[in-house]
C-alpha positions as CSV (number, residue, x, y, z in Angstrom):
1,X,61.1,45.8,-77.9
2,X,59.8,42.3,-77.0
3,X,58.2,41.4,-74.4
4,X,59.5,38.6,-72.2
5,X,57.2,36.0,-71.3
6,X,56.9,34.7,-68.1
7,X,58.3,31.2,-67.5
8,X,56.0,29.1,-66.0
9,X,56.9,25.9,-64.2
10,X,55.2,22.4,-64.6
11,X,54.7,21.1,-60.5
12,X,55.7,17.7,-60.3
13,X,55.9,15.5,-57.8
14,X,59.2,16.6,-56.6
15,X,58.7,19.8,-56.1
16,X,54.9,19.5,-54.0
17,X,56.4,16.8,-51.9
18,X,54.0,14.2,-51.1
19,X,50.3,15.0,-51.0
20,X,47.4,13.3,-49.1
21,X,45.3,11.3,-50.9
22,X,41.8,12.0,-50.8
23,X,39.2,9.2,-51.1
24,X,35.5,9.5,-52.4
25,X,33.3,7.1,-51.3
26,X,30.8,5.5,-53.7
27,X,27.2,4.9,-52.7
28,X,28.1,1.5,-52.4
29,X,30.6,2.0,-49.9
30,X,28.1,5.0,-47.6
31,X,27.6,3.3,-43.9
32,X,24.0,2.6,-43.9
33,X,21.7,4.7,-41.4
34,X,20.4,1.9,-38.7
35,X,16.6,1.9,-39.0
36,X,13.4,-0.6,-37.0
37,X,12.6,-3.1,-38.6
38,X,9.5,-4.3,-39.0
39,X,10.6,-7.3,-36.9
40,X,10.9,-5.4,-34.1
41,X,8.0,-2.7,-34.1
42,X,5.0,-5.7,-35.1
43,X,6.0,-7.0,-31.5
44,X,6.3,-4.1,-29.7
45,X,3.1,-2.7,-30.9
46,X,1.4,-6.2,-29.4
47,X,3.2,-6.2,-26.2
48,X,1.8,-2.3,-26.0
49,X,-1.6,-3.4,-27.1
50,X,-1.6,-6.2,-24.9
51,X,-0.7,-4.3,-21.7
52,X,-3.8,-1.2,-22.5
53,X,-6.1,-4.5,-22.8
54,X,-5.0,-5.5,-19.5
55,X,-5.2,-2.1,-18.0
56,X,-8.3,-0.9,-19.9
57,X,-10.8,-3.9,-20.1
58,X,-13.7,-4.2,-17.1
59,X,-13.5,-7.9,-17.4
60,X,-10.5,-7.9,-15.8
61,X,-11.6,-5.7,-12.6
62,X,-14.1,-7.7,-9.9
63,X,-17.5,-6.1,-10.4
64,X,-20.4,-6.7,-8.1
65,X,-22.1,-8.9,-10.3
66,X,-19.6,-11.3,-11.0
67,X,-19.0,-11.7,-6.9
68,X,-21.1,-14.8,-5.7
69,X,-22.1,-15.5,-2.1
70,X,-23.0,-18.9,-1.0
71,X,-24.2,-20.8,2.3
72,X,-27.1,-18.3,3.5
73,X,-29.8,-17.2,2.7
74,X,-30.0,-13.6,4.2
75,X,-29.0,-11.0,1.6
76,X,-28.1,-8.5,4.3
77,X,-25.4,-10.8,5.1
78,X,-24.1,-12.1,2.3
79,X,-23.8,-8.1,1.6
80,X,-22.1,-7.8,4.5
81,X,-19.5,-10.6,3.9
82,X,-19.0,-8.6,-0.1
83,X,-18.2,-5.9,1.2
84,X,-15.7,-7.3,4.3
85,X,-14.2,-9.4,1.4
86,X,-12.1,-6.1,-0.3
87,X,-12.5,-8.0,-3.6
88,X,-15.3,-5.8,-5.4
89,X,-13.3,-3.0,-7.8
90,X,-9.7,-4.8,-7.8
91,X,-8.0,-5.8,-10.9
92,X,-7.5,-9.5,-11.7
93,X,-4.4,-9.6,-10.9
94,X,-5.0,-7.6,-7.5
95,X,-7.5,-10.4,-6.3
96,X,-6.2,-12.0,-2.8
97,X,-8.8,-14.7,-2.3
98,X,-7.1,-16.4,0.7
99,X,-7.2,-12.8,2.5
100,X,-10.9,-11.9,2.2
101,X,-11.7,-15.2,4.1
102,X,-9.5,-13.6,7.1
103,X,-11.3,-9.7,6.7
104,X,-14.7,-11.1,6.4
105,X,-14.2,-13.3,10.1
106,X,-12.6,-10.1,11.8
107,X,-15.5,-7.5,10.6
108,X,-18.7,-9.9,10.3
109,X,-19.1,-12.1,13.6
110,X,-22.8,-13.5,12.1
111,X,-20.0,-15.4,10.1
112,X,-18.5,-18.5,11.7
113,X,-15.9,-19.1,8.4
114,X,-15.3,-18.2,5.4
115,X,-13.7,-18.8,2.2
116,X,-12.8,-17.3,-1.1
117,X,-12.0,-18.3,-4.8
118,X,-11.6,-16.4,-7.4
119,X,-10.7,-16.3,-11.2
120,X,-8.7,-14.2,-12.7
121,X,-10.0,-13.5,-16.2
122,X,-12.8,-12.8,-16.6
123,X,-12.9,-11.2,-12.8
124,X,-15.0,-13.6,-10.6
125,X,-15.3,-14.4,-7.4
126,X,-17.2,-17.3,-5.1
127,X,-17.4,-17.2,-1.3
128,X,-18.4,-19.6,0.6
129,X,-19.7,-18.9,4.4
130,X,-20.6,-20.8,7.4
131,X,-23.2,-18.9,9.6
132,X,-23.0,-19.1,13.2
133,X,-25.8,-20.7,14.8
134,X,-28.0,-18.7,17.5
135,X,-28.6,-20.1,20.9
136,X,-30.9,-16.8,21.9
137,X,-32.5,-13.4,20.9
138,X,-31.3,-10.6,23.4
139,X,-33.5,-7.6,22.6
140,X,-31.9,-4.1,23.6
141,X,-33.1,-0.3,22.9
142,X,-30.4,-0.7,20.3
143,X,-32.3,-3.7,18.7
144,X,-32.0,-7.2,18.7
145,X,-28.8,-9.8,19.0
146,X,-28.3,-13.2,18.4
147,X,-26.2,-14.8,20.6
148,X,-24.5,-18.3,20.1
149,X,-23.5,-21.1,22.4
150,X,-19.7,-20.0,23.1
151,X,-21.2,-16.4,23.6
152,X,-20.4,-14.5,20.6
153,X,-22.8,-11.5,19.9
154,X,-23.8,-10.8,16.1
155,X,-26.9,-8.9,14.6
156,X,-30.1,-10.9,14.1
157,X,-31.0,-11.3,10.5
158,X,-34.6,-12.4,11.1
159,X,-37.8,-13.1,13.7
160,X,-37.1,-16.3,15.6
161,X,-39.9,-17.4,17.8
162,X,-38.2,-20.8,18.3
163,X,-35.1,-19.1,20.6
164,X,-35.0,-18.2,24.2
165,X,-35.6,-14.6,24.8
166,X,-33.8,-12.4,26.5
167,X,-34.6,-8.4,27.8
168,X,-32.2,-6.0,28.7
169,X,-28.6,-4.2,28.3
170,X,-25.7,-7.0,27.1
171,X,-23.4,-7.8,29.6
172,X,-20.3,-7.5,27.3
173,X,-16.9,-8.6,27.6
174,X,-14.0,-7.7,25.0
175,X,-16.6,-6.1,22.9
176,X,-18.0,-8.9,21.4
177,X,-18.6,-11.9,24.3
178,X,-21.1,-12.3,26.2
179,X,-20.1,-13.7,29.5
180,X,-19.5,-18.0,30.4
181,X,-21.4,-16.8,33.5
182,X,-24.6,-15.7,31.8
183,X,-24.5,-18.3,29.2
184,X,-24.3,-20.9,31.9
185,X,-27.5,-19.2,33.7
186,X,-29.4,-19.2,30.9
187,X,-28.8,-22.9,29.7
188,X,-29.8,-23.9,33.5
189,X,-32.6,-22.0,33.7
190,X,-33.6,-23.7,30.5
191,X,-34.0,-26.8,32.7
192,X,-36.4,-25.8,34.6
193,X,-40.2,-25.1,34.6
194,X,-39.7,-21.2,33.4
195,X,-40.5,-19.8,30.3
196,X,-37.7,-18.3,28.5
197,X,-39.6,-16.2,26.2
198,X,-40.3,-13.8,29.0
199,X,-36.5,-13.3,31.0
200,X,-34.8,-10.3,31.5
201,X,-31.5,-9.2,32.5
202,X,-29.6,-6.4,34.2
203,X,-26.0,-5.6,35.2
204,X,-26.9,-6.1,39.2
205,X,-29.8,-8.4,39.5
206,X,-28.9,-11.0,36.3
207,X,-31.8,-12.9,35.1
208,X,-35.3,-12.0,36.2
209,X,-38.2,-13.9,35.2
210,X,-41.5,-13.0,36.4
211,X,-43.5,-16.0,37.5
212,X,-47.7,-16.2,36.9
213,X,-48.4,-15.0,40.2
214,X,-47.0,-11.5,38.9
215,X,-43.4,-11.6,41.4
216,X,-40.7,-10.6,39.3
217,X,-37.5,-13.0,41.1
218,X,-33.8,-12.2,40.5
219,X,-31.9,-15.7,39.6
220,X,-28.3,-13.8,39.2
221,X,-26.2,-15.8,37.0
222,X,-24.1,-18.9,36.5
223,X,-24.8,-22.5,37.2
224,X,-26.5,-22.8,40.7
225,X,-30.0,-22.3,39.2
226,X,-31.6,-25.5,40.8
227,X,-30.9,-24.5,43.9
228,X,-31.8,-21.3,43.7
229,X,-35.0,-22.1,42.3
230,X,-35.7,-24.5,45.4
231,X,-35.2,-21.5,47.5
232,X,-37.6,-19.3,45.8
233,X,-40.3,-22.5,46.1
234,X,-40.1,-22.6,49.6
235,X,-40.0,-19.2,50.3
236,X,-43.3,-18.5,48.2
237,X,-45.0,-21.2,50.3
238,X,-43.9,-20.0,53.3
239,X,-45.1,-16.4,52.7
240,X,-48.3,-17.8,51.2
241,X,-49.0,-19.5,54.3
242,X,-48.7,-16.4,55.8
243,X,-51.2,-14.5,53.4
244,X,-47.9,-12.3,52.7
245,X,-47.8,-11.7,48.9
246,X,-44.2,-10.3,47.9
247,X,-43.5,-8.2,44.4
248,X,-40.0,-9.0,44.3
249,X,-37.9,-12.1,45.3
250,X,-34.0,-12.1,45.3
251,X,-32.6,-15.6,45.3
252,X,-28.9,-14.6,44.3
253,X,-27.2,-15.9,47.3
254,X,-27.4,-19.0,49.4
255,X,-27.4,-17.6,53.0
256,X,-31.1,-16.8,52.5
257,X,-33.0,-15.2,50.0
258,X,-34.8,-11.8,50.5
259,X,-38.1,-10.0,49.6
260,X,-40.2,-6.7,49.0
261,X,-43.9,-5.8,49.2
262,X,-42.8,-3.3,47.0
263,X,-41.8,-3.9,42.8
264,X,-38.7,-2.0,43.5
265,X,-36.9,-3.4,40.2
């Protein structure tokens, strides 16, 4: 017996229906992966290297040596004024000249003004000072002042034999003043035959100078120093006429001065 074959059927288009085409894409027609450019990393890698310079480089930051002070002569101060400045360690770009000038008058009174410039790169810095002037020493157990004409306390930086002297606690006011009244004392007493090398002051008696003779008298303060040193003239004759020799003379007020056999003060 033979064996049938099986029929076998040629698929055409008919009978699949319509099938979806499917595309292969060259090489040629591949989307390309985006990739850096050189164009773009070469500038980057300078801005970056540009910024570590910056950040990394100790000419940009203000270092001590490159900080000038100018207009004394006293390196205690001019350390001082460095130091009151807040320039020394900042960055270049950090640097506030126009502020230091401000700081260095509010912490350092021996400095009457003050002013800053400064350069960015390579960090440097100038500052120019104006010292105030002294008018007198005032020597305390704390150590010595100079004091200047409008009253303004600040350290002494040096021996002056040249300015009047002055012994005693500071009569202070706000801190840093000393007062119109005692200013005014001591530029009258200036006037007049007494030595100003050898004054001293306290809180209740004000000036006391002590006069050849050995009598300490107590001139007070302010102004009226003419006529209170008529007074004390007249009453040293008139006790020396009477072979009375006093240790203390108070001419603080007008009504009439007083004495002591005693040196109570």
């Amino acid at each position: 017996m033979k064996r049938k074959r099986p029929r076998t059927y040629q698929r055409t288009a008919a009978l699949l229906g319509a099938q979806p085409r499917i595309h292969y894409a060259t090489s040629a027609q591949r989307p390309a992966r985006p990739r850096m450019t050189w164009k773009i990393i070469v500038p980057l890698l300078l801005i970056l290297g540009m910024a570590l310079w910056v950040l990394v480089d100790n000419r940009w930051y203000l270092m001590g040596e490159n900080l000038q002070v100018i207009g004394t002569t006293s390196n205690s101060l001019a350390k001082e004024a460095a130091l009151a400045s807040d320039l020394l360690g900042w960055h270049g770009f950090l640097l506030r000249p126009g502020a230091a000038g401000d700081l260095i008058l509010e912490k350092v009174p021996g400095v009457l003004a003050a002013q800053a410039t400064c350069q960015r790169f390579p960090a440097s810095c100038v500052i120019e000072i104006e010292e105030r002037t002294p008018h007198l020493a005032w020597i305390t157990d704390a150590g010595t002042y100079w004091v200047d004409r409008n009253g303004t306390l600040f350290m002494a930086l040096q021996e002056r034999a040249d300015l009047p002297t002055v012994r005693g606690p500071l009569p202070l006011e706000d801190g840093e003043e000393v007062p119109a009244a005692v200013m005014e004392g001591l530029a009258a007493l200036a006037e007049l035959p007494i030595s100003t090398s050898a004054l001293e002051y306290d809180t209740q008696h004000g000036f006391i100078w002590t006069d050849p003779e050995g009598r300490r008298v107590a001139f007070g303060d302010g102004p009226e120093m003419p006529m209170r040193w008529q007074m004390y003239q007249a009453l040293v004759a008139h006790l020396d006429e009477s072979g009375v020799f006093p240790w203390t003379v108070d001419v603080r007020f007008p009504t009439g001065p007083t004495y002591s056999l005693n040196r109570s003060w």
